[in-house]
N, C-alpha and C positions, 0 to 999 in steps of 0.2 A: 504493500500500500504506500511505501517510503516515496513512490515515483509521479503518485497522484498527489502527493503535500500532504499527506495523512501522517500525523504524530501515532507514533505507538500507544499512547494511551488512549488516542479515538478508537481503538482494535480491541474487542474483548470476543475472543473465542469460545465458545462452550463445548466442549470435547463428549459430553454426554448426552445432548440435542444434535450436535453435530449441525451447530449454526452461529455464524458470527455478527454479531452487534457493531455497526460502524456510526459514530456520530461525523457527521461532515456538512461540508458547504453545499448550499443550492446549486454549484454552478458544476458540481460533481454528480454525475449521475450513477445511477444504481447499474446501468448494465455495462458504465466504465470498470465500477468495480468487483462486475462476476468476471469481465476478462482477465484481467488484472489478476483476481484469486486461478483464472481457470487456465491461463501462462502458463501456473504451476502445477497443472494436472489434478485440480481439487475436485471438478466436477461441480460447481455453483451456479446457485440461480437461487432469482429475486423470491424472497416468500414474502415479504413485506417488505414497503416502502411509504417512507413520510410519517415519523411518530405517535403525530399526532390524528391522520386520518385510517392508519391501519388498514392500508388498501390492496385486497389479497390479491396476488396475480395469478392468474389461469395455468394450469400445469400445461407445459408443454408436450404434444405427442410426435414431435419430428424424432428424425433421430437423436440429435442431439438431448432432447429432454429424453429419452430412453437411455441413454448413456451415463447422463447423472444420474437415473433412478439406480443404476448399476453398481454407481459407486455406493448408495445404501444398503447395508445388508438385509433390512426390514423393510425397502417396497416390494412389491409384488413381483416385479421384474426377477429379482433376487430373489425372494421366496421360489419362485417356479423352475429357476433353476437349480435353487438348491434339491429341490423335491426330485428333480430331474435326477439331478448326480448320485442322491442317493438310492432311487429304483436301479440306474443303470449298475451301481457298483456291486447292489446286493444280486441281481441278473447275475452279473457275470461272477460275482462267489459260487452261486448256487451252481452257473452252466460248470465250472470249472472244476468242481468238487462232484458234478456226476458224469464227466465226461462223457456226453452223450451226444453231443455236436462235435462243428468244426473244433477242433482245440486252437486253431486263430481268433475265432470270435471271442471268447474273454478277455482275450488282447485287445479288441478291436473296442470293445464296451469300455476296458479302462483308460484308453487312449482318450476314448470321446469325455471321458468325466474330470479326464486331465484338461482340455482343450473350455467345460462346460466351467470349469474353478477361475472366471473371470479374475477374481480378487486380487488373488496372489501373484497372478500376472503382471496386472495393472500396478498394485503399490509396489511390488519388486522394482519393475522400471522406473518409477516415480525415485525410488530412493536411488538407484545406481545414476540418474540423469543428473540426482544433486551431491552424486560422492558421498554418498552414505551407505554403510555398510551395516542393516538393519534387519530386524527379525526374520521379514517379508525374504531378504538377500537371501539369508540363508537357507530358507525353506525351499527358496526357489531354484538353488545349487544342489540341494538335494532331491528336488522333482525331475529337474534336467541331469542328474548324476543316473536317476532307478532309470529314468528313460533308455539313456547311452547304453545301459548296461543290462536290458530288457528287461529291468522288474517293473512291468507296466501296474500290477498290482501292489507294489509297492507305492508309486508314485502317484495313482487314483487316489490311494489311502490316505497321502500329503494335501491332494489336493481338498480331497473331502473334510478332512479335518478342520485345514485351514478356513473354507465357506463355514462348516457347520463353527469354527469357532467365533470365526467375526460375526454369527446373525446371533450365536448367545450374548454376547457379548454388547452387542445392540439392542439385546431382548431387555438384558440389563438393565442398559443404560433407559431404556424407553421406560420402561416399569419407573425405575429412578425418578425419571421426569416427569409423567403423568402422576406420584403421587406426592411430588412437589406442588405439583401443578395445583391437585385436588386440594389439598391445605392451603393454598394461594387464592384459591380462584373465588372470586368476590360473589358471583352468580349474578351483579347487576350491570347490566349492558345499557340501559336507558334511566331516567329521572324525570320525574313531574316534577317540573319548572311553575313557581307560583311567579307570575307576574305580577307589575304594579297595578294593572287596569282590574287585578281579579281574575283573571283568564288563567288555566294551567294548558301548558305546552311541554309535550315529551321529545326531549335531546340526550344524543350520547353524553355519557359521564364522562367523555374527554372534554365535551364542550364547555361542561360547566365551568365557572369561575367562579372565584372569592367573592362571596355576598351573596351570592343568587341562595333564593329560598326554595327550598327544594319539599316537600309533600311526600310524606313516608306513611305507610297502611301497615296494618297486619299482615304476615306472610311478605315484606318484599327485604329487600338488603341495603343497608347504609351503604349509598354510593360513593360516599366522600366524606372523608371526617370534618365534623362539623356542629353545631351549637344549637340545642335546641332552642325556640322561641315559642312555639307554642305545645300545650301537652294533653293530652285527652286521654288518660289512661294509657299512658307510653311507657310499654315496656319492652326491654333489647334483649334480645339471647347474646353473652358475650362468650360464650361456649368459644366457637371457633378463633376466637383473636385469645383471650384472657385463659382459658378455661375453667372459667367460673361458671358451676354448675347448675346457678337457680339464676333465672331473669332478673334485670336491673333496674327497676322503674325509674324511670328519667323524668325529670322536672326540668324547668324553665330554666334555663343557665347551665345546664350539664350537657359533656361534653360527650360525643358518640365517636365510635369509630369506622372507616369503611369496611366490609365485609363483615358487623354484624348482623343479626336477623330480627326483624319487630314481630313480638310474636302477641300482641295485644296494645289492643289500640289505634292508634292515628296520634298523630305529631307533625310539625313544622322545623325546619332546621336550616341554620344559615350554612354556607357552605363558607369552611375557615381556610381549606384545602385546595389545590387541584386533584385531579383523579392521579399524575404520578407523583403528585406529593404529600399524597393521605397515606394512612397506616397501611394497607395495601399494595399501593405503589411503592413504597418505599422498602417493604418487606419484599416486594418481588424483584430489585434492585439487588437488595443484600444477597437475596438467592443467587443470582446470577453471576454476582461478584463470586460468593464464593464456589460456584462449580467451575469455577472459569480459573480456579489456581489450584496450587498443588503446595503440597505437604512438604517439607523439607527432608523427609523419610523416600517422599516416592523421588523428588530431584536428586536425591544422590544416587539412588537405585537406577535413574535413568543415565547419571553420568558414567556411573560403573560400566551400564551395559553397552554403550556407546565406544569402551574402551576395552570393555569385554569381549565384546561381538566381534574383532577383528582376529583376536588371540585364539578365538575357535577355531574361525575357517583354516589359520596356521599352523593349531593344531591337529585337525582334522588332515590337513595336508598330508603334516610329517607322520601321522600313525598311515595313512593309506600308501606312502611311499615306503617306509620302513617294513612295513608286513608285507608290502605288494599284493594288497587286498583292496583294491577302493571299494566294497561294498562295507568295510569296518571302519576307514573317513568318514563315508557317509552317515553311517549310525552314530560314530560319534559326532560328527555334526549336526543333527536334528536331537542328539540328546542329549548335547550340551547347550541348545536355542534357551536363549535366556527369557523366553513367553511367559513362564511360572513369578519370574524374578520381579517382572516389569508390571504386570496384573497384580503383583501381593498388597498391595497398599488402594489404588482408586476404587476398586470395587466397591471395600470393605467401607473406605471413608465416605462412599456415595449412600450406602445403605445405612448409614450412622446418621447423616445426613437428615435423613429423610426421616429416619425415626427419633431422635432429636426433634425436629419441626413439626411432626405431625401426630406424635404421642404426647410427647413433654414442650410443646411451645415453648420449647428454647433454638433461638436463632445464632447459629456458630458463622459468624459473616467470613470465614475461608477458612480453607485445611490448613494452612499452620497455627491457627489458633486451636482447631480442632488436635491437632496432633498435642499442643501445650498444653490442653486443656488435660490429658490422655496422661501427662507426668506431673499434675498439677501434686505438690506434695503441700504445701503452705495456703493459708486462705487467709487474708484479713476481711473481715467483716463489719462493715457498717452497722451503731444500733439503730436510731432512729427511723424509720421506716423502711428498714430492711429485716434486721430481726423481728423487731415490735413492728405493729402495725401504721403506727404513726400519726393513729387518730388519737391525739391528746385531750386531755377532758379535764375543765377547769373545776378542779373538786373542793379548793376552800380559795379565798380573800381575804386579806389584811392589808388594812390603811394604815397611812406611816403617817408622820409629824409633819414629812414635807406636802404632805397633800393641799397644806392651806386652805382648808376648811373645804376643799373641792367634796362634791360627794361621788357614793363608788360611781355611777352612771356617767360622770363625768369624765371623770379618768379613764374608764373606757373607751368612751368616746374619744377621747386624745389615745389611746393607745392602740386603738383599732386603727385609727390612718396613720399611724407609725406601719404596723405590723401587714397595714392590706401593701406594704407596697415590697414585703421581703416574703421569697417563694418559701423558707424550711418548714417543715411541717409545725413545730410548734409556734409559728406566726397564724399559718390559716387558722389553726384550730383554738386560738385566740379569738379573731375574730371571727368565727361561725359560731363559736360560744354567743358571743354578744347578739352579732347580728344579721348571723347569715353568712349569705353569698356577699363577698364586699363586692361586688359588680355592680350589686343593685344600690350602694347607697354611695361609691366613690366618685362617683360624675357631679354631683353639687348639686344635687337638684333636693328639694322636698325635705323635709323636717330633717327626717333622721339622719341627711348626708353626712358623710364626713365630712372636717375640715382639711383644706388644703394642706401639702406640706411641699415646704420646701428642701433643697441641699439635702435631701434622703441620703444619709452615709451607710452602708455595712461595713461595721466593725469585725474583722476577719474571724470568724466563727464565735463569735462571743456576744454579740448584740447589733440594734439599730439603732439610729438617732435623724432628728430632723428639727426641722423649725415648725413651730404649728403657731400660727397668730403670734410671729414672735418672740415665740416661750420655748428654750429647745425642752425637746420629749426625746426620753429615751425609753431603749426596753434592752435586759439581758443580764449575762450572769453575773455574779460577783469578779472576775476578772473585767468584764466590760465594766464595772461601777472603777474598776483600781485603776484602767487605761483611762477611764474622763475623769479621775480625779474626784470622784463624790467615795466622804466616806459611809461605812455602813452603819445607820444607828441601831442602838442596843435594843433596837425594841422589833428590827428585823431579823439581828441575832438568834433572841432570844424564841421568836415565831419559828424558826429553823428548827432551830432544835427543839420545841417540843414535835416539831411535824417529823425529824429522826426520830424519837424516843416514841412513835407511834408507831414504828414501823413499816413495812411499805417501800418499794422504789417510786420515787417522785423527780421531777423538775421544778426547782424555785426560779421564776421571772422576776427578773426587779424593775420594777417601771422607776425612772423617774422626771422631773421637772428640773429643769436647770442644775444646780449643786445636792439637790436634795431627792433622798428616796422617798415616794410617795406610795407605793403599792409593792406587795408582793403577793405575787401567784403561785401554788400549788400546782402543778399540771401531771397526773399518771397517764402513763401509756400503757398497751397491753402487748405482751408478747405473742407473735403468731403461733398459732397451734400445733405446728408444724416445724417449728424450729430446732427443739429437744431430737424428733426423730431425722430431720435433717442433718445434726451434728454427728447424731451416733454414725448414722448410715455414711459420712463422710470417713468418720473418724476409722471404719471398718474398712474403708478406701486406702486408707492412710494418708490420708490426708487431716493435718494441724490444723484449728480452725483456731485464727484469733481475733479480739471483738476491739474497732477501733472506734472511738467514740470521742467527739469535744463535751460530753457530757462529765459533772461532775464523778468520783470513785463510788460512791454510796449508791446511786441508779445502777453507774453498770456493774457493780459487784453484783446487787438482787437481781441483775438481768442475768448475768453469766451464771448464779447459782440457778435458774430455771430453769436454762438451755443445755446448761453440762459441760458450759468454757471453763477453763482454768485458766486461760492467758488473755489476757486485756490491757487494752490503754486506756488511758482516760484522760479530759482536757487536752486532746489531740487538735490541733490545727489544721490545716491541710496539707502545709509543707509536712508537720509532723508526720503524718501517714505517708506523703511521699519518702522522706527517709527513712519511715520502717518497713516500706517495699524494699526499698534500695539496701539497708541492711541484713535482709535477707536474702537478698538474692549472690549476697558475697559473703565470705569469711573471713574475716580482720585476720590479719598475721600474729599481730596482738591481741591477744583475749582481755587482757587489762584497757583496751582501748574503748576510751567513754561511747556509748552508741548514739548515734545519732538521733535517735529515739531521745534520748535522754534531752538534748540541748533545748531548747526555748526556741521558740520558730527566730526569734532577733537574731540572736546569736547562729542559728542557722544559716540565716542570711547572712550575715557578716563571714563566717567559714566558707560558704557556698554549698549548697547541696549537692553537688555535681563536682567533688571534688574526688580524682582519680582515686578507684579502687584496687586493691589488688585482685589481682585474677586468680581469684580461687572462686568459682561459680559451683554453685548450690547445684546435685544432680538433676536435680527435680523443678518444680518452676514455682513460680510464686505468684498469687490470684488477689485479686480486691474486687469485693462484691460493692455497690453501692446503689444509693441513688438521688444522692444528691451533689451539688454544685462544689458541696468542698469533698465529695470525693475524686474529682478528676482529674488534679496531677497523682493520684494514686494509681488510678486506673491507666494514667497515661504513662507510667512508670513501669508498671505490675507487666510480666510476660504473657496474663494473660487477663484483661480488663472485664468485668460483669456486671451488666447493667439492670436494672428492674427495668421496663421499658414504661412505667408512669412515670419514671422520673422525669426532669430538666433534660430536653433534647441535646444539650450543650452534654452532657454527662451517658447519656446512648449512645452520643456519634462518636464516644470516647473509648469505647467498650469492644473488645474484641467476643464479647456473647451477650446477649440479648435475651434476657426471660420473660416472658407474656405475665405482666399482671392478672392477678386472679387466684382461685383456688390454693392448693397447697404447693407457692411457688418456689420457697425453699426445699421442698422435699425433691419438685421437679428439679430442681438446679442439681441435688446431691445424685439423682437418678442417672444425669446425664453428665455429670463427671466420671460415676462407674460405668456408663454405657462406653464412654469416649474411654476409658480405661480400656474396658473390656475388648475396644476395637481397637488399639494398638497393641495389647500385647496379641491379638487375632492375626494381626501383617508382621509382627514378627517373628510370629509362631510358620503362616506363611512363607515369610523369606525364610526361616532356619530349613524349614520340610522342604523348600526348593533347593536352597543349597545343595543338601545331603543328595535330596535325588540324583542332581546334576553330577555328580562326582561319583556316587556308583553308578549310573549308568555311562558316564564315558570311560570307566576303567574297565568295563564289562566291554563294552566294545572294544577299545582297545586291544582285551585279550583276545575276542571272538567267542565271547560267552552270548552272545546278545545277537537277535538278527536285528536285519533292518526294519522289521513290520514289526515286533517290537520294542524297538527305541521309537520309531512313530508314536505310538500308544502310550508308552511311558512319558514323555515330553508331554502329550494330552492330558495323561494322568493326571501329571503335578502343577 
């Protein structure tokens, strides 16, 4: 594509559809660049053209579209031949074994299923035209070897193999795809458009755009993610995106997403998305990124073999020259084809894939994440709406000295447009305590608005502050009271600790007004129900699970005693978590060496966090689950980043996996770390059993223990 002005990264191939994505300029046409692919002998043509209008072209029936069907092991064209090869070969077994005809004619049957084995033909020249000496090479040195040497039954055997193996292999891959597909696939292809005159009109869900109000029934699919406006007993199955098991009644101001199902009622919804930029499209993006790379397990297998494959045919040489046998080269060259070596990794990783996505909606956005995921030894864990759920619940109130006679209504009211303007979960649920959805009171309008605020600061995991009328308003923990300089009076102290001496994991909010504390809030969370069996089931992984938190010791000690952690941070920052990624994923020379964990995020910064380590790297890898805003230099740090996907889009797009909000999504996470386990020690259980074969069967040939028909079958074997 280099010679049409195409960058390499407008090129995304998918080896498992056996289709390439090209983004380019209008002035590039699409059948410049099937020439361009078919230079190279690919066989291409247009299936779609123009993104946005998905405009399918008509299959071609000249020859040429019969040629490309060719190159698919799964059209029809292909199928009928393969069906073909395998009557003629079983024919001519059976004429050959009763000797009751010409004894030419079984000759003559495995000649034709030689000549019917397009495949081998075809990508053999393909790779000798580009100086490559490749699986397809070999196969095809040893079909032309049985020919010379009249094992026509030998070489039928090659050929057949070869079809029957590229159309499993394709079956695969198809399966693979279609149940990608199925987990993907939205089921809404049109929308009922509410217009302003009142009239509704039905358009493609590419058509739509941001704003447009779109009219959702019982039985249809959220086309586009998007906000509801009006609600008539509106409820969502979020089964297929979250998999949360019981429908989600929706209300005025909640949020949907594309490819759920309305399974009661009628609703109104503004559209916040396009169709490839809603939950959907964006998941069907990540999909195709990641079938379209490779594992750093299967790149090295493919390098080996690339340097392996040549030392065969060399081999093979010198055993057929030294025995002065060439049907013992031969065998040992098709039973030392490295097909088993090069197949032990993408299968396995495809079908992981897909059962990952469509069992446990967890999105692995490429196979080397998938592969880290698979050695993941280490976890840091997010508490606040990771572990717990994150829905805070304002369970007592205490007015301080600074309040200045304000009463409590008041001070909410100033603390609610403090907090409606910071995403962490214990701001919303501040203000939903008071008053809702702050959507409906932050615009200025009607009694209960908030008031304005201005110069909105976040204090780096510790608090907010702003100006309201004037008056700076804060909110947040006792480090946020030490960093603005207000001290704490004894009468907040003293409300502390009796709320410890009760018992209980809690959060204390300190609100205050200029130099003085005015309010403090009580806030418990609850741990998800599923956390405890999430940990064990890790912990059975072997995998270390530890709880990173800016929250005070006393919460996340009661949280780690629920869930079964024994190792925790607490009052962690964000850099702090970035260097306790970073400290694990190396081993100090010095064990006496202070951890970076330990230092203060200042003093961090003044060291530099990024200050060269030694190489001594950890076997295993190390994870940070989160999902929020100050988890993402963690996640962008960690070998292998995980997101909740309600989090802050800023903190998903940071993540090298992806969990569907809903149901029991920690236990899904720890399911599909053993899944991804279980499928890398599966490829290298693979590679070992390939190895070993390869090496008895070439020293079996070698001797003349072995024929040619089977080392054929033995290479198929493995």
């Amino acid at each position: 594509m280099g010679k049409l002005g195409l960058a390499r990264d407008a090129v995304k191939a998918n080896v498992g559809s056996k289709t390439v994505t090209i983004r380019h300029l209008a002035q590039i046409t699409a059948d410049s660049m099937c020439t361009a692919l078919n230079d190279k002998l690919l066989g291409a043509r247009v299936l779609t053209a123009s993104g946005h209008s998905k405009t399918q072209h008509k299959r071609s029936y000249s020859l040429r579209g019969l040629l490309a069907d060719l190159t698919d092991a799964n059209s029809i064209p292909s199928r009928v031949m393969l069906v073909l090869q395998a009557v003629l070969f079983l024919v001519g077994i059976i004429v050959q074994q009763a000797g009751l005809v010409d004894e030419n004619l079984p000759g003559m049957l495995f000649v034709i299923v030689v000549f019917l084995g397009h495949t081998l033909a075809q990508r053999a020249v393909m790779s000798l035209l580009f100086c490559r000496v490749t699986i397809h090479v070999l196969m095809g040195m040893v079909l032309v070897g049985a020919l010379i040497l009249h094992k026509f039954r030998e070489a039928a055997t090659v050929a057949l193999v070869v079809s029957g193996s590229e159309w499993l292999v394709g079956l695969v891959n198809a399966a693979v795809e279609a149940a990608l597909q199925r987990n993907l696939q939205s089921g809404a292809t049109h929308a009922m458009v509410l217009k302003p005159n009142g009239s509704i009109e039905q358009i493609a869900i590419d058509k739509l755009m941001v704003g447009d109000v779109v009219v959702v029934r019982s039985g249809e699919v959220i086309p586009v993610d998007g906000k509801v406006l009006k609600s008539n007993g509106f409820k969502v199955d979020e089964a297929p995106v979250t998999g949360e098991a019981m429908p989600v009644e929706k209300v005025v101001g909640n949020s949907v997403l594309s490819g759920t199902v309305v399974v009661g009622g009628m609703g109104e919804m503004e559209c916040t998305a396009l169709a490839k930029d809603s939950f959907q499209g964006r998941m069907q993006q990540a999909v195709d990124d990641a079938r379209s790379t490779r594992s750093a397990t299967e790149e090295l297998v493919n390098r080996v073999a690339s340097v392996y494959t040549p030392f065969v045919v060399l081999g093979a040489a010198l055993v057929a020259v030294f025995t002065r046998e060439p049907v013992r080269g031969l065998t040992a060259l098709v039973g030392a084809c490295p097909c088993a070596l090069v197949a032990a990794a993408p299968i396995v990783q495809a079908c992981v894939f897909v059962r990952l996505l469509s069992d446990m909606q967890v999105l692995v956005k490429n196979a080397r994440a998938l592969e880290t995921l698979g050695r993941l030894s280490v976890l840091g864990v997010d508490k606040t709406g990771t572990l717990t759920e994150g829905e805070f619940r304002v369970v007592d109130v205490a007015l301080m000295p600074g309040a200045d006679g304000r009463q409590q209504d008041e001070l909410f009211r100033l603390l609610c447009a403090i907090e409606s303007r910071d995403p962490h979960p214990l701001a919303s649920s501040i203000v939903r305590a008071h008053i809702g959805c702050a959507a409906d009171f932050a615009n200025g309008k009607g009694p209960g608005a908030l008031p304005r605020v201005d110069k909105f600061t976040r204090v780096e995991s510790k608090g907010v502050w702003g100006l309201v009328n004037n008056v700076v308003v804060g909110a947040g923990s006792l480090d946020f009271l030490d960093d603005m300089c207000i001290d704490v009076p004894d009468e907040a102290i003293a409300i502390r600790k009796t709320w410890e001496e009760s018992g209980g994991a809690f959060t204390a909010v300190y609100m205050s007004i200029e130099e003085d504390v005015a309010m403090v809030l009580r806030l418990e969370d609850s741990v998800r129900s599923d956390a405890k069996a999430a940990v064990q089931l890790l912990g059975g992984q072997g995998v270390g699970v530890s709880m990173l938190t800016g929250d005070s010791e006393l919460p996340a000690q009661a949280v780690c005693a629920q869930v079964g952690i024994t190792d925790f941070n607490a009052k962690m920052r964000p850099l702090g978590k970035e260097a306790w990624v970073r400290d694990h994923q190396f081993k100090d020379e010095d064990s006496c060496k202070r951890s970076q964990v330990e230092q203060t995020s200042e003093s961090a910064l003044e060291a530099g966090l990024l200050e060269k380590k030694p190489a001594h790297r950890i076997a295993g890898a190390v994870g940070m689950l989160g999902d929020g805003l100050n988890d993402g230099p963690a996640m962008a740090a960690a070998d292998v980043g995980i997101a909740i996907s309600c989090g802050l889009q800023l903190t998903v797009d940071a993540a090298d996996v992806v969990v569907n909000k809903g149901g029991q999504l920690l236990l899904r996470l720890a399911g599909a770390v053993a899944m991804a386990k279980r499928g890398r020690r599966l490829v290298l259980q693979n590679l070992a059993l390939a190895m070993a074969i390869k090496l008895l069967v070439m020293m079996l040939a070698a001797s003349g223990q072995l024929s040619l028909s089977m080392g054929i079958f033995t290479d198929t074997g493995s």
